[in-house]
C-alpha positions as CSV (number, residue, x, y, z in Angstrom):
1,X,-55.2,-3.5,-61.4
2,X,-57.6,-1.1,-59.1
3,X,-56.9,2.4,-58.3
4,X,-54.9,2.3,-55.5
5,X,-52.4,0.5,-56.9
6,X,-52.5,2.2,-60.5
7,X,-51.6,5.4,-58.0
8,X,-49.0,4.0,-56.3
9,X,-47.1,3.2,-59.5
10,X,-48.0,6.5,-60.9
11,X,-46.1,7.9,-58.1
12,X,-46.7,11.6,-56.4
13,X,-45.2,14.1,-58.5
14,X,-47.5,12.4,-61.8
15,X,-50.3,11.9,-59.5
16,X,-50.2,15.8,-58.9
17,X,-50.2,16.9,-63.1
18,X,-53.2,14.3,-63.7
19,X,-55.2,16.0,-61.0
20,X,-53.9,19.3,-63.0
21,X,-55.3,17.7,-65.7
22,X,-58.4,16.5,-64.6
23,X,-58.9,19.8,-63.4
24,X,-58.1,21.5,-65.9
25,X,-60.3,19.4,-68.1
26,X,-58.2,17.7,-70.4
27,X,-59.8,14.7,-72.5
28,X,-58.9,11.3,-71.2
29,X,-56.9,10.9,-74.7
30,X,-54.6,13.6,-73.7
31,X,-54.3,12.6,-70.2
32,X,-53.4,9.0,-71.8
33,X,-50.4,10.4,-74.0
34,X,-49.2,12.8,-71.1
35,X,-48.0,9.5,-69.4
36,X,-46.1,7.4,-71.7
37,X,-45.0,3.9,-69.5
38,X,-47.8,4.8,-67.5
39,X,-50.6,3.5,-70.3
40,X,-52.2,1.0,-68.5
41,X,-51.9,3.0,-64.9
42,X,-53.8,6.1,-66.7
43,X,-56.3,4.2,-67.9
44,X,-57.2,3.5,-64.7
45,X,-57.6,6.6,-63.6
46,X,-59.5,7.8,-66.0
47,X,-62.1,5.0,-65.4
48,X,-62.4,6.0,-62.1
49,X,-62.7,9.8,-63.0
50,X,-65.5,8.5,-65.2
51,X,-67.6,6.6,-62.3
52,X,-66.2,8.8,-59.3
53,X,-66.1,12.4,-60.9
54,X,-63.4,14.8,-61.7
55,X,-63.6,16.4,-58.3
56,X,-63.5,13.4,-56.1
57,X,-61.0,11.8,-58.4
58,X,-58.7,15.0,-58.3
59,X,-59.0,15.2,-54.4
60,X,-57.6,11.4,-54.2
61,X,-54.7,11.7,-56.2
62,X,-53.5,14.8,-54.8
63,X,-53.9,13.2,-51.3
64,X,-52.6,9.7,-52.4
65,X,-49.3,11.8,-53.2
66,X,-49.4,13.4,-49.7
67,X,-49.4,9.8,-48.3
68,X,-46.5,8.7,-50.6
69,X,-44.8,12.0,-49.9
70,X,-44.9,11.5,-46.2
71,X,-45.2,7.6,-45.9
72,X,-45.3,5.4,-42.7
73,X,-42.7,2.9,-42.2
74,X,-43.6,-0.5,-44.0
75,X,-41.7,-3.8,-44.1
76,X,-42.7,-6.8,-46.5
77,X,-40.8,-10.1,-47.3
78,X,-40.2,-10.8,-50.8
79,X,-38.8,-13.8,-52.7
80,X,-37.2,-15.6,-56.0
81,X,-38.3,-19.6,-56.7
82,X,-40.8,-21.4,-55.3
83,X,-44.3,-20.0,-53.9
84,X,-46.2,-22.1,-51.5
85,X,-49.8,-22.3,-51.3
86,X,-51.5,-20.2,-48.6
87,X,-48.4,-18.0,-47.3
88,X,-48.5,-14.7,-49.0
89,X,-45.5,-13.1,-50.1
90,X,-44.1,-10.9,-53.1
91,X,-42.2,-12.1,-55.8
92,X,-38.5,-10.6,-56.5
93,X,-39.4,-9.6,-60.0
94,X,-42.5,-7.6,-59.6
95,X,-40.9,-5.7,-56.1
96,X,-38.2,-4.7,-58.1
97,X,-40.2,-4.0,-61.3
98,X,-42.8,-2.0,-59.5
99,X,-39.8,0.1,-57.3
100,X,-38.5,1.3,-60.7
101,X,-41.6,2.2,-62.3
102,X,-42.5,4.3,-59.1
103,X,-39.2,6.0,-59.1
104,X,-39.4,10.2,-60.2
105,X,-36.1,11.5,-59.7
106,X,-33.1,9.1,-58.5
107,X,-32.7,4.8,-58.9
108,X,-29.3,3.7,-57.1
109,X,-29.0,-0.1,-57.7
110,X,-26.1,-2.1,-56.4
111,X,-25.7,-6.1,-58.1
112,X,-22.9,-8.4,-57.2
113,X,-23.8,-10.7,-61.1
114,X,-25.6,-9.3,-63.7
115,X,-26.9,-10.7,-66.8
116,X,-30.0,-9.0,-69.3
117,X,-32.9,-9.7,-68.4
118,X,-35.4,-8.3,-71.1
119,X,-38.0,-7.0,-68.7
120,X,-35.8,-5.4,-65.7
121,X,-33.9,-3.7,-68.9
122,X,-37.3,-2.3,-70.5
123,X,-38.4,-0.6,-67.0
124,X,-35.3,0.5,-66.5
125,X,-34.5,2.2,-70.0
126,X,-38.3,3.6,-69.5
127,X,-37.5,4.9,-65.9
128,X,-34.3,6.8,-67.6
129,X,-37.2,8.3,-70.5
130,X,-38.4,9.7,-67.5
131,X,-35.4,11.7,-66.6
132,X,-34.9,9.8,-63.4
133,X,-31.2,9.4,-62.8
134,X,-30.5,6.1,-63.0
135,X,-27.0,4.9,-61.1
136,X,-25.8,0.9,-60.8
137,X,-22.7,-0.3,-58.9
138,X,-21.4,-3.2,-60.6
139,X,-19.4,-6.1,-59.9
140,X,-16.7,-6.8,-62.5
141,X,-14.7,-10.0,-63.7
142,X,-11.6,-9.0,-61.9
143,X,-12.9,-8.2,-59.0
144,X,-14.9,-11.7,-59.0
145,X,-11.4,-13.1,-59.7
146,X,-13.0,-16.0,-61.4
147,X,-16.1,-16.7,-59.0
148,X,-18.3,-14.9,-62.2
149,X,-18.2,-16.1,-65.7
150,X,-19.0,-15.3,-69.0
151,X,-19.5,-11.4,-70.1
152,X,-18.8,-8.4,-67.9
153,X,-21.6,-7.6,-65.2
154,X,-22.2,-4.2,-66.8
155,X,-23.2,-5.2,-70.2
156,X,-26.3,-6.5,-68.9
157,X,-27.5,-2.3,-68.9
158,X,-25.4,-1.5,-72.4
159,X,-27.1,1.0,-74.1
160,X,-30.2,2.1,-71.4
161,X,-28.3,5.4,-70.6
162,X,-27.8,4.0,-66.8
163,X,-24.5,5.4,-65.0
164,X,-22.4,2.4,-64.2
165,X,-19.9,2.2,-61.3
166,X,-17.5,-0.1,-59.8
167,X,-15.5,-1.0,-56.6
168,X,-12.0,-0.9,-58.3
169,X,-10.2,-4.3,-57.6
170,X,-7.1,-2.2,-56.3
171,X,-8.9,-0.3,-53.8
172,X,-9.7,-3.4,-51.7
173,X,-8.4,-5.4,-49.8
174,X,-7.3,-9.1,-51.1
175,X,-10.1,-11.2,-51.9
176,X,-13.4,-8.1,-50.7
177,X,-16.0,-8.8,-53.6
178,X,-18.8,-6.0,-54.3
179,X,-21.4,-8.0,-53.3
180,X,-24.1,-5.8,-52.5
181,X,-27.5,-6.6,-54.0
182,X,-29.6,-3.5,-53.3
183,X,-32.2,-1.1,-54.9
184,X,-33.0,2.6,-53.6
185,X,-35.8,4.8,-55.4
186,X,-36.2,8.2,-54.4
187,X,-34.3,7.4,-51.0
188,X,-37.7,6.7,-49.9
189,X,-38.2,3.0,-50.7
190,X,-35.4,0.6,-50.5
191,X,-35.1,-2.8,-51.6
192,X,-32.5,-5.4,-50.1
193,X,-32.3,-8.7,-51.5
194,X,-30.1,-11.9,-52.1
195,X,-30.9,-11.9,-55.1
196,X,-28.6,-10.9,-58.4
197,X,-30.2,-8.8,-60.9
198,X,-30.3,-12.0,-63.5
199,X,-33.1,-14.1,-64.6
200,X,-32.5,-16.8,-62.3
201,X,-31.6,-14.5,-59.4
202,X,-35.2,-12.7,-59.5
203,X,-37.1,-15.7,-61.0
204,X,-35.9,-18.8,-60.4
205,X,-33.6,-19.1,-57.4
206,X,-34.9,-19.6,-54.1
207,X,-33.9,-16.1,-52.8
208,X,-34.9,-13.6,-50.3
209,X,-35.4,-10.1,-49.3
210,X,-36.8,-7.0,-47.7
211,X,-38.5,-4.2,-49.4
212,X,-38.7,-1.3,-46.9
213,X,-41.1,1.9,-46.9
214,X,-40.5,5.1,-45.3
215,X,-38.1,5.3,-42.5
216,X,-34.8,6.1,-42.7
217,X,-33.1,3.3,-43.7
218,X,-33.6,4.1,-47.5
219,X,-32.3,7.6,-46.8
220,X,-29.6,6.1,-45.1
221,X,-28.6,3.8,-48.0
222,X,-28.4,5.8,-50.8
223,X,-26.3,8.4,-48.7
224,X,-23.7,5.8,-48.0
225,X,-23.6,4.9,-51.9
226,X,-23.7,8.2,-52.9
227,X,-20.7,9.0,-50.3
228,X,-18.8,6.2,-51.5
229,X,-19.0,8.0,-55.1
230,X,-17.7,11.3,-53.6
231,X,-14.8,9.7,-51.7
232,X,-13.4,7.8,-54.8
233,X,-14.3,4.9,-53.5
234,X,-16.6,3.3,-56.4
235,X,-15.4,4.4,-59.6
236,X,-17.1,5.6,-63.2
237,X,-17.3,2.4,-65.5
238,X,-19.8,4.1,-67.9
């Protein structure tokens, strides 16, 4: 992992307190432990501290978190299955692993199946140890009416902390299905996929999506899910 992309996961608002840190002239131990989840990422850092300097090391990560504050519109393609040889492109499971760990304050994720999948429930439940308000819309048996099997959707996030919503199957018209398959962090990245959040949907399917940067369009969607909310629309589940 190099710096920029330890930064990136680190995310603006903890890239600001280590430069406090490093400013303030905290021991690398302390800076380690002030960034649980992040273990890896700090290390990082603080080798680069070590071989840059505090100062210049400081001045990068508070202006890396100007960049992510204020970032320019980016589009990449990203998919689930099989990779081929010379064609570069991201892989469902790290896109969507790497969007939760980047998250600070908000995740709004939208699945149409859902099963537990060890990892995406680890970054999750970590992101929510954060304090970042976690929300999931859910598909539900009923409202499959029979095209999903097996346990409900939502028990695929039992016991994470996640808020879990749901398009009520009597609030729709015959047959509609909640088949959205979206993740928002921050409102400033948003990820739009094919893909269910299961372990064949992010792994081993042949599935494809977009993971957008900056813009308005991740703005744009957690507004409309967060509107849906306040109209009644989606309902609690958990």
């Amino acid at each position: 992992m190099n710096l920029e992309t330890a930064a990136g996961r680190l995310g603006p608002s903890r890239l600001r307190k280590f430069a406090d840190l490093i400013t303030a002239g905290a021991e690398p131990v302390v800076i380690v432990q002030s960034f649980p989840g992040f273990v890896d990422e700090a290390h990082v850092v603080i080798d680069a501290m070590l071989s840059l300097g505090s100062g210049e090391t400081s001045a990068f990560l508070r202006g890396f978190a100007g960049g992510l504050d204020h970032p320019q519109l980016r589009v990449e393609s990203v998919w689930s299955g099989p990779s081929v040889h010379g064609v570069p492109v991201r892989a469902t499971a790290h896109v969507l692993t790497e969007l939760i760990e980047r998250a600070d304050k908000e995740l709004l994720l939208a699945t149409y199946s859902a099963k537990p999948h060890a990892q995406l429930r680890d970054t999750l439940a970590q992101a929510i140890r954060r304090n970042v308000r976690t929300v999931i819309v859910v598909e539900t048996l009923q409202g499959a009416a029979g095209a999903i099997s097996g346990d409900e959707p939502a028990l695929a996030f039992d016991g994470i902390g996640a808020e879990l919503w749901h398009w009520p199957p009597g609030a729709r018209d015959k047959g509609a299905k909640m088949h959205a398959k979206l993740a928002v962090a921050d409102r400033r990245e948003l990820f739009v996929t094919s893909a269910n959040l299961t372990q064949s949907g992010v792994g081993q399917n042949m599935e494809a999506g977009l993971l957008i940067r900056g813009g308005s369009a991740p703005q744009r969607a957690a507004e409309h899910l967060t509107a849906l909310k306040a109209a009644g629309v989606l309902k609690r589940l958990l």
